[in-house]
C-alpha positions in Angstrom: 0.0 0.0 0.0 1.3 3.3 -0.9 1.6 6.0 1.8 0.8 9.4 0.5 -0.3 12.6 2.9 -3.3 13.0 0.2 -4.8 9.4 1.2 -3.5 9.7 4.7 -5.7 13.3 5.0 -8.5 11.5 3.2 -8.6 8.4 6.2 -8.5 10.6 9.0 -11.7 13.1 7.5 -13.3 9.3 7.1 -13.0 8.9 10.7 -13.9 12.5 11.9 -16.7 12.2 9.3 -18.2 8.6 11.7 -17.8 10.1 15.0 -19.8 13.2 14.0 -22.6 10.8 12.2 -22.1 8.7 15.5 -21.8 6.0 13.5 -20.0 4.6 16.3 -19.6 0.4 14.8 -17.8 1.8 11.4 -15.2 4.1 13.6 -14.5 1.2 15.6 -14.0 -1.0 13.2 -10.8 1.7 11.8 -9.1 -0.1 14.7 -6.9 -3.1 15.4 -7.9 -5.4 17.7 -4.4 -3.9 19.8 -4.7 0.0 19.4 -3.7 1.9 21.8 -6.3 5.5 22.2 -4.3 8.0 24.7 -5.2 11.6 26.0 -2.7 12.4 28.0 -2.6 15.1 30.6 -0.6 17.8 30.9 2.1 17.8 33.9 2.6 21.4 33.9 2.0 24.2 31.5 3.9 22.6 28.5 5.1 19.2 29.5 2.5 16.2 28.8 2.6 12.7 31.0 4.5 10.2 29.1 3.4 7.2 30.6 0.1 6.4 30.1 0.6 3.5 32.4 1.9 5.4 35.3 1.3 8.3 35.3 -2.3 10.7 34.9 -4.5 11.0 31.7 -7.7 12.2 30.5 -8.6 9.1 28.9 -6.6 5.8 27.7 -7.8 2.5 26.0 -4.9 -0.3 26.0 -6.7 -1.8 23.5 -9.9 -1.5 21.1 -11.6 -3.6 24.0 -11.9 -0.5 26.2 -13.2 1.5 23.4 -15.8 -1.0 22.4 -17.4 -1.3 26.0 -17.0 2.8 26.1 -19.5 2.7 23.0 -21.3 0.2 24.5 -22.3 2.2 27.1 -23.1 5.3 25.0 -25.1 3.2 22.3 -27.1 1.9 25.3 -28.0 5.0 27.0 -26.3 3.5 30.3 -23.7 6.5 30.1 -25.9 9.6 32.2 -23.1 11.6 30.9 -23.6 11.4 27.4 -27.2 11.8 27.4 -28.4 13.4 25.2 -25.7 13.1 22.9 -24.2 16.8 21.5 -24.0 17.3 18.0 -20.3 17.7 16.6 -18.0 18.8 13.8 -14.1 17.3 13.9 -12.3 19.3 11.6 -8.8 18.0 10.6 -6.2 20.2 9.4 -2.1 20.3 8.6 -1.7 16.6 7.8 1.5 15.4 7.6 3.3 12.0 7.6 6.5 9.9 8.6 6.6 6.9 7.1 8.4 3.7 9.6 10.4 1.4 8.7 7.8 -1.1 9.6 5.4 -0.1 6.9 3.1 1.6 8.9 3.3 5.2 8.8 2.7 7.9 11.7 0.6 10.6 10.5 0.4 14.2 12.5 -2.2 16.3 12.2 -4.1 19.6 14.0 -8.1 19.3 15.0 -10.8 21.1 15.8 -13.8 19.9 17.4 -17.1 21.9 17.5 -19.9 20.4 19.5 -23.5 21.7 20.5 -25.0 20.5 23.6 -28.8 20.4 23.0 -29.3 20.1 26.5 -27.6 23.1 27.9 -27.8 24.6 24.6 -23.7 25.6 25.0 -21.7 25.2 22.6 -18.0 24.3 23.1 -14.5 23.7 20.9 -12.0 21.6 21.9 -8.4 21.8 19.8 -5.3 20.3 19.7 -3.0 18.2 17.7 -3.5 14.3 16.6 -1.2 11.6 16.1 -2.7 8.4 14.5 -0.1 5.5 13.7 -1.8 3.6 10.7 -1.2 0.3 9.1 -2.2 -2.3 6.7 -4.5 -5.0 7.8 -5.8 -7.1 5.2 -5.3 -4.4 2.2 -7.1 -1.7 4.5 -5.5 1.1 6.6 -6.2 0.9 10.0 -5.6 2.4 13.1 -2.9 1.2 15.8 -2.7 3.5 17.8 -4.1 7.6 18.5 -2.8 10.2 20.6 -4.5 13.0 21.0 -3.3 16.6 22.3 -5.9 18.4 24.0 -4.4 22.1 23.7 -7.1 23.5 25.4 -7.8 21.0 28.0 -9.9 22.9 30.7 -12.9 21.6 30.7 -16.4 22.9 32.7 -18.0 19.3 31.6 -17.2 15.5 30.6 -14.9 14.7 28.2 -15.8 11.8 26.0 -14.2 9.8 22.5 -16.5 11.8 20.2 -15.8 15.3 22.1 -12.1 14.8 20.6 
């Protein structure tokens, strides 16, 4: 499979493009059974955690296991805290790539998310910078792992996989 930035940019809209349908089974299914999905926190004003094991984050999945219960939860209505669901926009921006000498590649990249909260009737943005490591599986690009940079990471409210 060829690597370009062009089909790289094109994957990562595809994603944005599920969570803001909420068609949550499709963006799952962008992910190996052994991704790793990390927000990490930030240890002071411009140093993150680097150890998603030991040390503090906003959210981390070892695996697409924890992701798939986290769905679980919001398909089911089970999760308080994401009901009603806000609407959202993920805008992706500044793609760029580093291919590995695996054959994956590491792709870098800024985001927007817009979201309206019906409820509340607030609307919020969260922003920050993306790092998605993709590889082949079966002919398909997937996702192996996600880290995302929340720039702006004070929050008055939950934080959830679709707010980011």
């Amino acid at each position: 499979m060829t690597w370009t930035a062009e089909s790289c940019a094109a994957f990562l809209y595809q994603e944005a493009a599920m969570l803001d349908a909420q068609r949550w089974d499709d963006w799952l299914a962008l992910y190996t059974a052994d991704c790793e999905f990390w927000l990490p926190a930030w240890k002071s004003e411009h140093e993150l955690t680097a150890n998603p094991r030991a040390e503090l984050s906003l959210i981390y999945y070892r695996t697409r296991a924890g992701l798939e219960d986290r769905v679980s939860r919001v398909k089911s209505g089970k999760s308080v805290a994401s009901i009603p669901l806000p609407r959202t926009q993920h805008s992706i921006a500044n793609v760029r790539i580093e291919p590995a000498a695996d054959g994956s590649v590491q792709v870098y990249s800024n985001w927007v998310v817009n979201e309206f909260l019906t409820k509340s009737r607030e609307v919020r943005m969260q922003f920050g910078r993306y790092e998605h490591r993709l590889t082949e599986n079966a002919g398909e690009k997937r996702i192996s792992r996600k880290k995302i940079v929340m720039l702006n990471d004070y929050m008055p409210a939950a934080l959830d996989f679709y707010d980011i």
